[in-house]
BAGU-749753 format. One line per field, with one value per residue: residue number from 1; x, y, z negated of N, C-alpha, C in turn. Coordinates in pm, 1 decimal. Layout:
% BAGU-749753
k = NUM;...
n.c1 = X;...
n.c2 = Y;...
n.c3 = Z;...
ca.c1 = X;...
ca.c2 = Y;...
ca.c3 = Z;...
c.c1 = X;...
c.c2 = Y;...
c.c3 = Z;...
//
This chain:
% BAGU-749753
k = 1;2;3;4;5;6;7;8;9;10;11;12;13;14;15;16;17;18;19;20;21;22;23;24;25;26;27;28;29;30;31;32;33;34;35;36;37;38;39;40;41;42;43;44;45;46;47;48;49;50;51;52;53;54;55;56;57;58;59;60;61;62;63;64;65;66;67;68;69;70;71;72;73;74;75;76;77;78;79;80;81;82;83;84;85;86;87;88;89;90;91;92;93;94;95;96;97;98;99;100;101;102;103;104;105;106;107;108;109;110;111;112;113;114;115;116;117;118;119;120;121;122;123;124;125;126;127;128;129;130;131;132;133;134;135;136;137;138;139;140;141;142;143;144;145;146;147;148;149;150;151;152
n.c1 = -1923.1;-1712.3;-1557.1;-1221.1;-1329.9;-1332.5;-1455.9;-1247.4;-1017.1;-1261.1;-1211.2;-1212.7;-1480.4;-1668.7;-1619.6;-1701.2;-1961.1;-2051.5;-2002.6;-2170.2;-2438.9;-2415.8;-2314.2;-1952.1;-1641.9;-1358.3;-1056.7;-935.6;-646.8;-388.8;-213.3;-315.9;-363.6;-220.7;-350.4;-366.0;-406.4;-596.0;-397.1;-161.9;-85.0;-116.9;125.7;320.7;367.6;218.2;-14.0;156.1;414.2;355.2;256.6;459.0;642.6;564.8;568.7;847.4;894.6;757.4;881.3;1111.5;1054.2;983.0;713.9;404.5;126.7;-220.1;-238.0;-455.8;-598.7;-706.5;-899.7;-978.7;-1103.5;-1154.8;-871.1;-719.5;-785.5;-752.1;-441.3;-407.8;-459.0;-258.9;-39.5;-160.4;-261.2;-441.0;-682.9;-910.3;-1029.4;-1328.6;-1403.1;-1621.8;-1744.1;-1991.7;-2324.3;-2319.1;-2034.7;-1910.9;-2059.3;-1874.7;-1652.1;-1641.0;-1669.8;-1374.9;-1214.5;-1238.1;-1253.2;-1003.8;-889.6;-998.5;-1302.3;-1429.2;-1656.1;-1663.8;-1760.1;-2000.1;-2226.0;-2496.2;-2811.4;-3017.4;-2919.5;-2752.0;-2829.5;-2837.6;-2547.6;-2450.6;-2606.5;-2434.7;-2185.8;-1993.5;-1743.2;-1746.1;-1887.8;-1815.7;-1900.5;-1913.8;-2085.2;-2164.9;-2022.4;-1967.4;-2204.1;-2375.1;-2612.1;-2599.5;-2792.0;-2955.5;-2929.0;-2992.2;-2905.1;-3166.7;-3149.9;-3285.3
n.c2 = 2347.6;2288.6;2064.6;1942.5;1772.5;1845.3;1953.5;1900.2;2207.2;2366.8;2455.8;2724.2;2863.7;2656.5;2650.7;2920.3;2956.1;2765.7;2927.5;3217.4;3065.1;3064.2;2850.1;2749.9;2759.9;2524.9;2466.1;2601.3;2517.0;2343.7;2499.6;2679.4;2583.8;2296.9;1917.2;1616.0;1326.4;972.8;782.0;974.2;980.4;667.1;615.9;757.0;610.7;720.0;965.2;1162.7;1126.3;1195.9;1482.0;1579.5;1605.7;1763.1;1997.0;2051.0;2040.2;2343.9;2467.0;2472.9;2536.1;2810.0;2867.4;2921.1;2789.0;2642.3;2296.5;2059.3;1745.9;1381.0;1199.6;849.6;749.5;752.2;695.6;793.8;1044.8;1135.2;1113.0;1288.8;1515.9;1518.6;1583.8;1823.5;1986.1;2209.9;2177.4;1915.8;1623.8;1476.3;1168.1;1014.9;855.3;855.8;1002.6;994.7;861.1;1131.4;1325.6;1225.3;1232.3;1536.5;1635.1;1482.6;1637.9;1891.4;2192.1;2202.7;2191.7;2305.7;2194.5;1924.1;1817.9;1532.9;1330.4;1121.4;1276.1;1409.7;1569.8;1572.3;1453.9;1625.7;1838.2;1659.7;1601.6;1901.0;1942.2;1786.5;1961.4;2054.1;2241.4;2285.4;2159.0;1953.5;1897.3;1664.6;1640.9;1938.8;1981.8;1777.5;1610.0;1758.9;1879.6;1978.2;2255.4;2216.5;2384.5;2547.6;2729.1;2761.8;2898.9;3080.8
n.c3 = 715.9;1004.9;1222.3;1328.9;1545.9;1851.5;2129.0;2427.4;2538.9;2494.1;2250.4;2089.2;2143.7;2081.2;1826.3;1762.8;1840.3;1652.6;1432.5;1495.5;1471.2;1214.8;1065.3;906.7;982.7;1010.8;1017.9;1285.0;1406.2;1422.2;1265.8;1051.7;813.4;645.4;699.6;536.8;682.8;629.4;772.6;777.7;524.1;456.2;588.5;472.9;248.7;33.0;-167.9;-308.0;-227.1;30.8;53.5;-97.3;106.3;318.6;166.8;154.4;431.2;489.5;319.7;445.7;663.6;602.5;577.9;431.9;375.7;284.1;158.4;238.8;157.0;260.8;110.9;-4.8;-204.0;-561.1;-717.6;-527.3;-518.6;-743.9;-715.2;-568.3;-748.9;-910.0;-708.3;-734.3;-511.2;-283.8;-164.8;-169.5;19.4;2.5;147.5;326.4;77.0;-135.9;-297.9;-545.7;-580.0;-550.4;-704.4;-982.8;-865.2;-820.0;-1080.9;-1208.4;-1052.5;-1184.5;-1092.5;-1047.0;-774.5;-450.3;-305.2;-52.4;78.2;337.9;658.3;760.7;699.1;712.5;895.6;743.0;469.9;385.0;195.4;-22.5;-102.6;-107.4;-348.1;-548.9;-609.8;-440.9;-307.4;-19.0;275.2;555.6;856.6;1133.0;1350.9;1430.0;1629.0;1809.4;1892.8;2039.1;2261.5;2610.2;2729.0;3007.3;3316.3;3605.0;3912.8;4221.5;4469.2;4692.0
ca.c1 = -1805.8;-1736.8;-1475.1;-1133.8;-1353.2;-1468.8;-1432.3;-1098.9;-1033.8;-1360.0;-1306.7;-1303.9;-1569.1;-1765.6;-1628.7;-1723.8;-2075.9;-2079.4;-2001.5;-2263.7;-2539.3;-2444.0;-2162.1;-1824.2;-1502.6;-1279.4;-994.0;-854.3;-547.5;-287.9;-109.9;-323.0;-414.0;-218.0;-434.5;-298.7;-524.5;-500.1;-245.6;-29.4;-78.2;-41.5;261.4;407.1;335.6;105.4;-51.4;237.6;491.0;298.6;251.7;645.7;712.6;510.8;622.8;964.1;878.2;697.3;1019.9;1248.5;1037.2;987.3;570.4;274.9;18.0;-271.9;-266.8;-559.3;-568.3;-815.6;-943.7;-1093.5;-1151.2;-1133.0;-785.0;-638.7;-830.6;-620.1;-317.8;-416.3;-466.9;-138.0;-14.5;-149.5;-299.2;-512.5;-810.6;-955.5;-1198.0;-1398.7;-1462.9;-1715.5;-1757.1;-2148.5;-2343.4;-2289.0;-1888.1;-1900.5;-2070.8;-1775.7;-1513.6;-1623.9;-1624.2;-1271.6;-1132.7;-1266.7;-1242.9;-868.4;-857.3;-1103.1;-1369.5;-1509.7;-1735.0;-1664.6;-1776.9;-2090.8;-2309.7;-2594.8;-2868.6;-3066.3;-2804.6;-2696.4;-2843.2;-2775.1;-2415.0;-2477.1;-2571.3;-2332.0;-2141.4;-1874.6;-1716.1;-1800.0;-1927.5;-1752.6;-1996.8;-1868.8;-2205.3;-2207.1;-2022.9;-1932.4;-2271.7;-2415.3;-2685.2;-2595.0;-2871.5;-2977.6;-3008.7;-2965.1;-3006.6;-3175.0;-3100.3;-3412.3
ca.c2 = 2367.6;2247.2;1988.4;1959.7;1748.7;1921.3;1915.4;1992.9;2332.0;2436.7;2422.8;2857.5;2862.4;2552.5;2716.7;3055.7;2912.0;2713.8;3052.5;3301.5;2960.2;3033.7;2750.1;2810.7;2678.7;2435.7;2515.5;2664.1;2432.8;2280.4;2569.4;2742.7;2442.2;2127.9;1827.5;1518.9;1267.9;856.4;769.7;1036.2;909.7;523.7;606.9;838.6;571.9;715.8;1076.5;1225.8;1163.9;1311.1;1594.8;1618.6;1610.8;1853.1;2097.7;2037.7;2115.0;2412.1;2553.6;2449.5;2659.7;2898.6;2894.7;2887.6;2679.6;2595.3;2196.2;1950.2;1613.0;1318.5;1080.3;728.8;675.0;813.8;697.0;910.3;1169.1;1115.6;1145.5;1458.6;1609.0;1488.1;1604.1;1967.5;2049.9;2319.7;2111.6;1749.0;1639.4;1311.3;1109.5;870.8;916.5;822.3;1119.9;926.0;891.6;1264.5;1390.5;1195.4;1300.9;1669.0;1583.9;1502.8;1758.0;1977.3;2330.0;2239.2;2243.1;2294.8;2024.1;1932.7;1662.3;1497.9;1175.9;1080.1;1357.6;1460.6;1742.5;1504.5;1468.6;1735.9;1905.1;1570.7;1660.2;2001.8;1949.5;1754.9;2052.6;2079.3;2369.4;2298.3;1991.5;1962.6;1790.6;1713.9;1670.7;2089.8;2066.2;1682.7;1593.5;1887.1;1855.9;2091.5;2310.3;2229.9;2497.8;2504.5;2805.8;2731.8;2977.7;3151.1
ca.c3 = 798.9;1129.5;1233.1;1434.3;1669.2;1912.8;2356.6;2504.9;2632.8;2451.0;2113.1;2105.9;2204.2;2001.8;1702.4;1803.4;1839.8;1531.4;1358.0;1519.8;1383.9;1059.4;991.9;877.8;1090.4;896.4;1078.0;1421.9;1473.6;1288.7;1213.6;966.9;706.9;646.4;645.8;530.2;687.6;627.4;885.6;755.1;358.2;446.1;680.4;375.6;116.4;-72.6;-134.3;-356.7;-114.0;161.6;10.2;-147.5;260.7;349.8;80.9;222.2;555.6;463.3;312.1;514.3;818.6;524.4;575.9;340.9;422.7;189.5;194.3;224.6;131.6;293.5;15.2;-6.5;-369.1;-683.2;-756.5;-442.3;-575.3;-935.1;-726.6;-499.5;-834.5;-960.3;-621.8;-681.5;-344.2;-260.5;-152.5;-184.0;120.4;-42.5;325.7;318.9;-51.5;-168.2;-355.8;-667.1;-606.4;-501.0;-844.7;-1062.8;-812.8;-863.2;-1254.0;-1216.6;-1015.4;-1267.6;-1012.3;-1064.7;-651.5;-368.2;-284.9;49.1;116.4;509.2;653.0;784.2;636.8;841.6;835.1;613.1;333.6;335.1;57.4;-151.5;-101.0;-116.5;-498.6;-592.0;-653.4;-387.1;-220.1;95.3;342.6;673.9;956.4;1251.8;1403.3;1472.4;1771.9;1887.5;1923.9;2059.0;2391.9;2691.7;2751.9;3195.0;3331.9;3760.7;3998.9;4328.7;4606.4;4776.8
c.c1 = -1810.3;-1622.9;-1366.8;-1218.2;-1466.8;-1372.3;-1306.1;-1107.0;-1127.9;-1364.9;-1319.3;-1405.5;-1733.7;-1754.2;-1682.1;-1902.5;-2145.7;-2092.5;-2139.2;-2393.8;-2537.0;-2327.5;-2074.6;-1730.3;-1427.9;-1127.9;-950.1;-779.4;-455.9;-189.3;-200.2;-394.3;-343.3;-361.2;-313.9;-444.9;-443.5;-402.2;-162.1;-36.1;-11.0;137.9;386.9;438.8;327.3;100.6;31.8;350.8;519.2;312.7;452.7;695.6;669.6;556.9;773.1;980.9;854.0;836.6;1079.3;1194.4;994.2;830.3;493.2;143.4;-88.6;-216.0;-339.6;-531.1;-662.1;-853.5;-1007.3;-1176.4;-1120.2;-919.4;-676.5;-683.2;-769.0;-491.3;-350.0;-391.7;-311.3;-2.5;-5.2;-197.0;-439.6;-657.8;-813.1;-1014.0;-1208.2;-1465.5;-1498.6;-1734.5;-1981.2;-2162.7;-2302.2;-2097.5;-1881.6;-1918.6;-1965.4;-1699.3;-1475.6;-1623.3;-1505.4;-1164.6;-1156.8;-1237.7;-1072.8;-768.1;-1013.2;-1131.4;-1467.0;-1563.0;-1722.2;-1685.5;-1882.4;-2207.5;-2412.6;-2694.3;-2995.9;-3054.6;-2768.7;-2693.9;-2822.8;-2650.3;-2424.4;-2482.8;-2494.2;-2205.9;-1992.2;-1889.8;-1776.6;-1776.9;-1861.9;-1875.6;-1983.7;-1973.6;-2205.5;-2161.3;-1971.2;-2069.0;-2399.8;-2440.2;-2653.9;-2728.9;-2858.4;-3005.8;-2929.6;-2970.9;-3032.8;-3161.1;-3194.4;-3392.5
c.c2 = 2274.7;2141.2;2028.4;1857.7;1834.9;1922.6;1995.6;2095.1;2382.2;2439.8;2613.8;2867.1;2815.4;2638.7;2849.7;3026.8;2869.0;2859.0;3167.9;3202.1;3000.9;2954.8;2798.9;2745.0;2659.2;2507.3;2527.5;2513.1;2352.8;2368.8;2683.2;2656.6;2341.0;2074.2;1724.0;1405.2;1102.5;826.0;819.4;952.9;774.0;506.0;632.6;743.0;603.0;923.9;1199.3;1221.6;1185.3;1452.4;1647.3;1644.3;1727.9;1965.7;2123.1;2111.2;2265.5;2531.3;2555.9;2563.1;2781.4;2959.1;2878.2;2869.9;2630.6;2399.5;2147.9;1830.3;1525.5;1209.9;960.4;720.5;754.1;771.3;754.3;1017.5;1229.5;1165.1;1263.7;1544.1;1623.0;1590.1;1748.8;2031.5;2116.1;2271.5;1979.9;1734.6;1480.7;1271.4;999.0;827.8;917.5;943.6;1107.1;975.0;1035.4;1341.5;1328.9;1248.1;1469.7;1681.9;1624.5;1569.3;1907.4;2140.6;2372.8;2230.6;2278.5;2156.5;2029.5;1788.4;1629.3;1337.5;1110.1;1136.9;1408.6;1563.3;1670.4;1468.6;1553.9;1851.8;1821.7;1608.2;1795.5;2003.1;1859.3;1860.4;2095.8;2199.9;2377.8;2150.9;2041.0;1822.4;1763.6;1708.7;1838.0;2093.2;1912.8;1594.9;1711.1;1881.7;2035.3;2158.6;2295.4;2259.6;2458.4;2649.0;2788.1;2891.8;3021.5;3191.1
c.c3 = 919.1;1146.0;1337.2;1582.8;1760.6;2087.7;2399.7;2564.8;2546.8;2279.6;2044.9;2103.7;2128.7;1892.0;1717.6;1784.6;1728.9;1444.6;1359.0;1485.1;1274.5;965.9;987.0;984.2;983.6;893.8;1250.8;1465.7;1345.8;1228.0;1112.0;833.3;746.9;608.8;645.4;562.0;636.7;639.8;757.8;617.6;378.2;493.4;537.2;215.6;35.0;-83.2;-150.3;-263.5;25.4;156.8;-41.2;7.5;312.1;298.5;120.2;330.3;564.9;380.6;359.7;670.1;734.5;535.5;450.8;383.1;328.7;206.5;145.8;245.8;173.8;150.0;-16.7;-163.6;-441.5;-736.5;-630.3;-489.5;-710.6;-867.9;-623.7;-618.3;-901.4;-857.7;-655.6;-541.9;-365.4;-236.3;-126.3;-81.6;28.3;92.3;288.6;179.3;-63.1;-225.7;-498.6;-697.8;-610.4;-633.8;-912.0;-961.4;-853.0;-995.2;-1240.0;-1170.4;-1082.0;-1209.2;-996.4;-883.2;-557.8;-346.5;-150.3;41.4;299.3;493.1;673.7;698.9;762.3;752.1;705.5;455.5;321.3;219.2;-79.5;-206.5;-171.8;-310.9;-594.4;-653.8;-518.3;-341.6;-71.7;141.7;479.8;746.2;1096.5;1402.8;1471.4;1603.4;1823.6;1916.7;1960.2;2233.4;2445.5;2735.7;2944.2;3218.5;3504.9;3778.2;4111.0;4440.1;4707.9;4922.5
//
């Protein structure tokens, strides 16, 4: 999968690109997937009553929204599950942590791996068992092809 980073104005476009490669797109915008990233968690003190806010919101504008959760450790990962949310991402998460994390989420949500994964690791990850890896490599480090035309 591909990441929300990607070049102002262009991210159509990037993702559009990423797609016809082969990769998936994570998401569009913020309006078709919550994420709950850090920030929001520390701000919310703590993952469960991020998520209890969200669920709130989400009724109160009367939407349905999968929601995703960011994770440092195995014991956010305890309370995502506790939480109930639709998908886990494990960020910055070793291959090691990654196999016990997918252990304990036992297929009881989605599992992404994000976080300094490259095309090298990637198949480490990869068997680890998750749902899917998010890399944001596909389109924020991504060389412009220089091309000119001179004028005869």
């Amino acid at each position: 999968l591909d990441t929300r980073k990607t070049t102002p104005g262009l991210r159509v476009l990037e993702k559009w690109a990423v797609s016809l490669g082969g990769g998936g797109n994570h998401r569009m915008g913020l309006y078709d997937m919550i994420m709950l990233k850090d920030n929001h968690i520390d701000f919310a003190g703590g993952i469960i009553p991020a998520v209890t806010s969200v669920r709130e919101y989400l009724s109160d504008k009367q939407k349905i929204l999968k929601i995703e959760v960011e994770t440092r450790d195995l014991h956010e990962v305890r309370e995502a599950l506790i939480a109930g949310v639709d998908r886990i991402m494990l960020d910055n998460f070793t291959t090691d942590e990654t196999r016990i994390a997918v252990a304990l989420i036992d297929r009881r949500a989605e599992t992404e791996s994000s976080g300094g994964i490259t095309k090298d690791s990637l198949v480490s990850y990869a068997e680890c068992g998750v749902d899917y890896i998010s890399v944001g490599a596909l389109t924020h480090q991504i060389k412009s092809l220089d091309m000119s035309l001179k004028a005869l």
